[in-house]
N, C-alpha and C positions, 0 to 999 in steps of 0.2 A: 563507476557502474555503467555509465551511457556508454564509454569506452568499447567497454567489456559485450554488452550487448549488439551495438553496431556491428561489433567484430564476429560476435556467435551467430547473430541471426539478422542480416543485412535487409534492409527495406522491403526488395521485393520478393523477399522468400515470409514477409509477416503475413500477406493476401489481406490485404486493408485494413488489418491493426493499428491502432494507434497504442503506441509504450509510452508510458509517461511515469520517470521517475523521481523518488523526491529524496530528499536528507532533513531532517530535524526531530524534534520530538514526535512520537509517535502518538500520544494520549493527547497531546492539547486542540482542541477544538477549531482553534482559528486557522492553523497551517493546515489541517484536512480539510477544512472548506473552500480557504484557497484553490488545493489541489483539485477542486472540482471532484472529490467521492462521490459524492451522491448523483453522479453522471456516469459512472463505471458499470459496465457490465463484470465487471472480474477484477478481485483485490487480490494480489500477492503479497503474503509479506512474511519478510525473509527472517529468519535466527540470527541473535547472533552469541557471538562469545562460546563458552567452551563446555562450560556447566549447563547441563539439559534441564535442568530443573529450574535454570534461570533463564535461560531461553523460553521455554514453555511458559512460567509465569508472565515474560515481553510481549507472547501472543495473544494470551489472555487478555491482557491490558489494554493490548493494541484494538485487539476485536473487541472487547467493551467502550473506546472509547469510539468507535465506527458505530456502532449499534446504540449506546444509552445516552453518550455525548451530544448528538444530533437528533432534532427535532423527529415529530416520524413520518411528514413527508420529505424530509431531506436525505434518510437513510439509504444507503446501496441497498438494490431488492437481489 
């Protein structure tokens, strides 16, 4: 994915973005904090696999565990 990005939209075309992206479980607590979330001005997060109804439920999960997982001054605003 860093690949992929580098290549689509190269440093000085981001105008002081910082991208940071990660791989592991989506729901666990400890690796989103790592990540530094609760520093984020803007969460993407991508689908995956082929069934939308099981993609959509990964969102779900994901965004509940951003939002109920974490304290509430630690939350992304």
């Amino acid at each position: 994915m860093d690949d992929w990005l580098n290549d689509a939209l190269p440093v000085e075309e981001r105008r002081g973005s910082i991208v940071v992206t990660r791989y592991g479980s989506r729901i666990l607590n400890g690796p989103l904090k790592k990540c530094a979330v609760t520093h984020c001005r803007s969460i993407i997060i991508l689908s995956e696999g082929l069934d939308p109804d099981e993609a959509d439920s990964a969102i779900v999960r994901t965004t509940l565990a951003l939002t109920a997982g974490l304290a509430p001054d630690e939350r992304p605003r």
